[in-house]
Every structure is written in C-alpha cells, then in structure tokens.
N, C-alpha and C positions, 0 to 999 in steps of 0.2 A: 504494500500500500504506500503510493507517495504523500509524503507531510507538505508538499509546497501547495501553498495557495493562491498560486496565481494559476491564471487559467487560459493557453493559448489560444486563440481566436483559430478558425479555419472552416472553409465553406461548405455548409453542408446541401446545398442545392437546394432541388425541390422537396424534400424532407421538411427542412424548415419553410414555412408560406413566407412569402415576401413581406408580408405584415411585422413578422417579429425580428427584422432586422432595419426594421424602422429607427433611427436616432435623433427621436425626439418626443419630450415629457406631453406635449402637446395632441393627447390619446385619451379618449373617455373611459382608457383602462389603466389609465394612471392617477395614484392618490400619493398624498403627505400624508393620510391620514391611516397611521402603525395603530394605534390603540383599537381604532373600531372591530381591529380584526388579531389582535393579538390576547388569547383568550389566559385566565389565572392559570390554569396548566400550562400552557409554553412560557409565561412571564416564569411561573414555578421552577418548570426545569433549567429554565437557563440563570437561575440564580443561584441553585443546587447541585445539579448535575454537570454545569456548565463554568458556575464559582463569578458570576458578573455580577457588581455591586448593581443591588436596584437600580438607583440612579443612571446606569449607566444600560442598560437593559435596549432602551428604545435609542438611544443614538448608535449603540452597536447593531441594531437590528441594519437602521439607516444607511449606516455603511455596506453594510455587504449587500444589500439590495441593490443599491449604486453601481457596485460592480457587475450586479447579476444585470441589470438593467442596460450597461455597457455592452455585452452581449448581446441579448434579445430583448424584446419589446414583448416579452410573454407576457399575458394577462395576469397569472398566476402571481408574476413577479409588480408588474405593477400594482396591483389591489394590494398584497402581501399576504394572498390565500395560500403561498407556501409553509406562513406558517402552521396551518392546519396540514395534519396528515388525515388526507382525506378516507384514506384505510381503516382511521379510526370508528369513522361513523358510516362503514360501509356493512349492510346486513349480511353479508359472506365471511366477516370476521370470524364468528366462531368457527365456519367448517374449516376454513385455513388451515386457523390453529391445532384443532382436532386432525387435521391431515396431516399437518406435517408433523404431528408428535405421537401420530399413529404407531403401536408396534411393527405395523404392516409396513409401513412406508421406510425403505431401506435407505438410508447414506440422503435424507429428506434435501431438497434445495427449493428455493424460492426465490425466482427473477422478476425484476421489478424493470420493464420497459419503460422507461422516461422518467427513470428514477429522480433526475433533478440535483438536488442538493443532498437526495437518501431519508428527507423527513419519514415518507410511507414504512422506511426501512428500519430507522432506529422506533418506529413506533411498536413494528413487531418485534424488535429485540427484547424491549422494554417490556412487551408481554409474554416475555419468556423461550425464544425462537435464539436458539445462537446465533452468534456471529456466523461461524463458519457453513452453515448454511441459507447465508444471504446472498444473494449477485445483485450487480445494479447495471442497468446498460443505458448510456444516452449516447446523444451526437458531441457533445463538450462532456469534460470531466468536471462537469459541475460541482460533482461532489466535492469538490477541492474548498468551494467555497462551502460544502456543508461542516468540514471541518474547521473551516473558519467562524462560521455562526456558532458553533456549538460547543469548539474548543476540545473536541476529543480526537485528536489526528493520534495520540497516543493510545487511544481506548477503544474506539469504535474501527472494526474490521471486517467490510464484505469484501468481496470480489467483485472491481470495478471495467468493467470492461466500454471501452470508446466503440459503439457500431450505430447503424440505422439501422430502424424494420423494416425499411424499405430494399435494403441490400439481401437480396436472395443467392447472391454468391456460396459456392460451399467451402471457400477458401480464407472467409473474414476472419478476423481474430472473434466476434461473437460465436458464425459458427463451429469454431475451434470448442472452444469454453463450454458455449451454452446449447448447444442443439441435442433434442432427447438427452438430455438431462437433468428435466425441471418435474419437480410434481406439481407446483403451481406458478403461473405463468401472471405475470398482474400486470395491466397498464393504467395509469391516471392519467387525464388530461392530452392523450396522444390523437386520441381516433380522431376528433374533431376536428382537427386540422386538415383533414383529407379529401380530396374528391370522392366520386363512389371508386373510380376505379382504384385510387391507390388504396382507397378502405379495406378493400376484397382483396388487394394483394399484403397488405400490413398485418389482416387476420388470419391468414393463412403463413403468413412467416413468425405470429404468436405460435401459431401451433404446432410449429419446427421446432419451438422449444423443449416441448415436451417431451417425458420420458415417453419409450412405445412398445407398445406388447408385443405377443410372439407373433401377433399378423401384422408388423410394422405402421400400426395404427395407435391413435394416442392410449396412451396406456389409460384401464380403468381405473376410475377413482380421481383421475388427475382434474385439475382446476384451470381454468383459464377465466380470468377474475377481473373488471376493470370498473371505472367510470367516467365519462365525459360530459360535458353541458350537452343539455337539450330539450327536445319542446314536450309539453303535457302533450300534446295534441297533433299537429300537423305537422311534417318534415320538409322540409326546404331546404336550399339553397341560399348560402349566406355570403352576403354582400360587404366583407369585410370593411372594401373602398370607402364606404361611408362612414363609418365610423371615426374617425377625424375629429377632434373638436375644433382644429382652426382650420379646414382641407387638406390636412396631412395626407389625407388619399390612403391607399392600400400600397402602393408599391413600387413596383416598376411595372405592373400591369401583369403580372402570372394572373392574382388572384380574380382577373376580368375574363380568363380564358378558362381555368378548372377551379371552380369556386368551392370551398369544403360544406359539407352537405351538415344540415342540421339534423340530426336523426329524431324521434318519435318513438314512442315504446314498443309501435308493432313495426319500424321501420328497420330498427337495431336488432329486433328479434329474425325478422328475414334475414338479414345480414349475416346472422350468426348462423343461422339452419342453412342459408346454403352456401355458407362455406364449407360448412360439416360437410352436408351431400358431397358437393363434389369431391372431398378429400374420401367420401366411403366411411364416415365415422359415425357409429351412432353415440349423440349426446344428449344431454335435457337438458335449454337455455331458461334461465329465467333474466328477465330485464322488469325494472321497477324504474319509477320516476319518483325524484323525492327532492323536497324542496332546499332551498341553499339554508334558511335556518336549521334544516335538519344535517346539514353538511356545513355547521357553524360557521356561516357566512349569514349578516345581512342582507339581505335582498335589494338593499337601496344601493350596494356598491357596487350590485349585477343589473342594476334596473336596466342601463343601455343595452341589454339584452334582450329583452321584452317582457311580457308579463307572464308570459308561460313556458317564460327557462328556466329550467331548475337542472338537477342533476340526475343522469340516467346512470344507472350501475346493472354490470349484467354480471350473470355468473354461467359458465359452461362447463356444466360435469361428463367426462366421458362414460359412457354407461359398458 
C-alpha cells in the first residue's frame, strides 16, 4: 500500500463524462456548505479514530475536498456526500456481511468498483470484515486522498488497484487481481454516469468479477450489490449541459452525443435480467428506490435533481 498523498492526474477518456472534468466551482453541485452533510458519526470518527482536534474537523475536511475537486467535478465531491458511506444505509448490508463471514465462503473478498477515497470500504471494516479481504478499484488512486482524510495510511489496508469497468481487456492489472475472485462485487455512484450502451457493457465487466462455479458461470450465493441516483418513476435521459449555474455547459460536447441515462426501478431491473440472460446466469435482482434522507442526504442539496430522485440500490444474487 502506498503512504503518499498526492494523486497523479491522467486521462481516463470516456469513462469519466466530460462533466466531471469541468474546473470550475460555478456547478449547482457544488456547496461550502460541510456541516449540512457531515453527520455526529463521521464528525465522531474523525476525532477518534482519526485523533483531529474538533476545531479542526471541518477545515480538514475542506482541504482534501479541494484536492479531490482539483481532479473531478464529481457531484459526490462537490455536495461532500463522500462523506456518507452510502453502504451504510444500503438494505443489502446484512446479506454482505452474512456472506462474507459465511463458513461456506472460502478465502471471502469484497471489490468495491468506484471505490473513491475507500469511505464504503472502511465502513465495512468497521463492521467487522478484514482488511485483507477488501479491494478497491477506480480510475485515480483516490484513495490516497482517503488516507489523507482519515489519517490511517498506517492502519487501514485493502488492495488498491488503478482500472476502469469499462476496460474489458484480459490483460489489465484489475483483470490480473480481480477477475473470478470476488464473492461480492459493489459499485456506488458508477452506473449513472453511463449511456445505455456503456451500462450493459460496465454490468457485465461487474460480473467478471466474480468468483464462478464449475459451469464457468457466477458462482452461487455471490453478490453483485450497488446504488446510483434515480427517478421514483420514469427513466430518461439526462441533460447534464444544463446544469450550469453560470453556463458552465456540460463539456466539450461528448455528453450532447451519449447522454447517461437516468434509470427507474423497473428500468434498472431490465438492465440487470438481461444482462444475466445473455451471460446464461440464473439470478434474482431486486432494485428498490429510496429517498436521499434515507441515504442521509438532505434533499434540498439534490433538489437540482428533480423531485423524484432519490437513490436506487439493487442487489443480484446468483441462484
């Protein structure tokens, strides 16, 4: 595990949308405002677990948001919903748990696609999941800056690996590491970003993840576990370009030609049943819609969202 915190820059194409490499505060997804979203358990751990004088809590936050912001123009990052791990308030938490501390489940691993800074991932340590059976995969070593927020670059140890989902190669350093040998497979915050085509190819390179049984299909029991923004009700197509609060625009214009798709609970659930089909897997999706209070978020710092975004989480068991 490297201890440095700086983070080099490098391009990661169409993976990242044109939006989040925007370099400017001037986004209706960016706030000053740490408190509204910084809840008594993260203030907790980082005074504790972390050794940050009170006082010093929110200006530390500030900084390394800065940095992360230097990077991409992630929503995540601007609001400061990173500091929520959203794993915590996700209804598939116990079977995780229950899974990966099964008798049954051998040499347990757990990959975490758009891991970020590792919040999702020190949440499950914290509930009792080792280290050594965590991995974290992004396009930046973000996590570099998660050791910097959190102050455990001595303490805290997954397995960090630099890939895309969208790299189908059998030669990446991800598929080295991580291909069939996950028991559960989690993404946050990833899919949304996608057109439908790259959706269907991002879902299906989750499930490369996976451990697989003796018909080279996802082993049963296994998990592929996530959540992203989306609508109670109708699915579309999302016009990031507009969101601007001074014309900032969307980009260079990618996101005018494959705009990422807003998924719907029976939208996300198609998505997932035929990827299945065509992979030949039999599995049982559930998808739920649940509101951003319930995913401790205010609602008023999603509003430019609309009024019936909330958060969809889905869970795929292989049967």
């Amino acid at each position: 595990m490297s201890t440095s915190t700086s983070v080099q820059d490098r391009d990661t194409g169409s993976s990242d949308p044109a939006y989040t490499k925007l370099k400017t505060n001037d986004l209706v997804w960016y706030t000053e405002d740490v408190e509204g979203q910084l809840s008594d358990e993260t203030r907790t751990r980082l005074e504790t677990y972390s050794k940050i004088p009170p006082d010093q809590v929110v200006p530390h936050i500030q900084a390394v948001r800065a940095t992360l912001w230097s990077l991409r123009a992630y929503p995540c990052t601007g609001l400061y919903v990173f500091l929520t791990p959203w794993l915590a308030h996700h209804s598939s938490l116990p079977h995780i748990i229950a899974h990966l501390q099964s008798p049954q489940t051998q040499d347990p691993k757990f990959l975490d696609v758009g891991a970020y800074i590792g919040h999702d991932l020190r949440y499950l340590h914290w509930a009792g999941i080792p280290q050594r059976s965590l991995y974290a995969l992004d396009l930046l070593p973000f996590w570099e800056l998660g050791y910097r927020l959190w102050k455990d670059e001595d303490v805290f140890r997954s397995t960090n690996v630099i890939g895309d989902v969208l790299d189908e190669s059998a030669d990446s350093e991800a598929a080295r590491v991580c291909d069939g040998g996950m028991d559960v497979v989690y993404s946050s915050a990833v899919l949304h970003q996608f057109d439908v085509e790259n959706g269907v190819r991002a879902c299906k390179r989750l499930c490369r993840f996976l451990k697989t049984g003796d018909d080279g299909k996802g082993k049963r029991g296994s998990l592929l576990v996530g959540c992203i923004t989306g609508s109670k009700g109708v699915e579309g197509l999302v016009d990031v370009g507009r969101l601007g609060k001074g014309g900032a625009g969307g980009g260079d214009g990618e996101q005018d030609v494959k705009k990422p798709v807003r998924h719907s609970v029976e939208s996300l659930k198609r998505l997932w049943e035929g990827v299945a089909e065509e992979l030949g897997w039999d599995v049982e999706v559930r998808v739920a819609w649940r509101t951003w209070e319930e995913y401790g978020t205010d609602p008023q710092r999603c509003a430019f969202m609309g009024s019936d975004v909330g958060v969809l989480e889905w869970e795929v068991r292989v049967l």
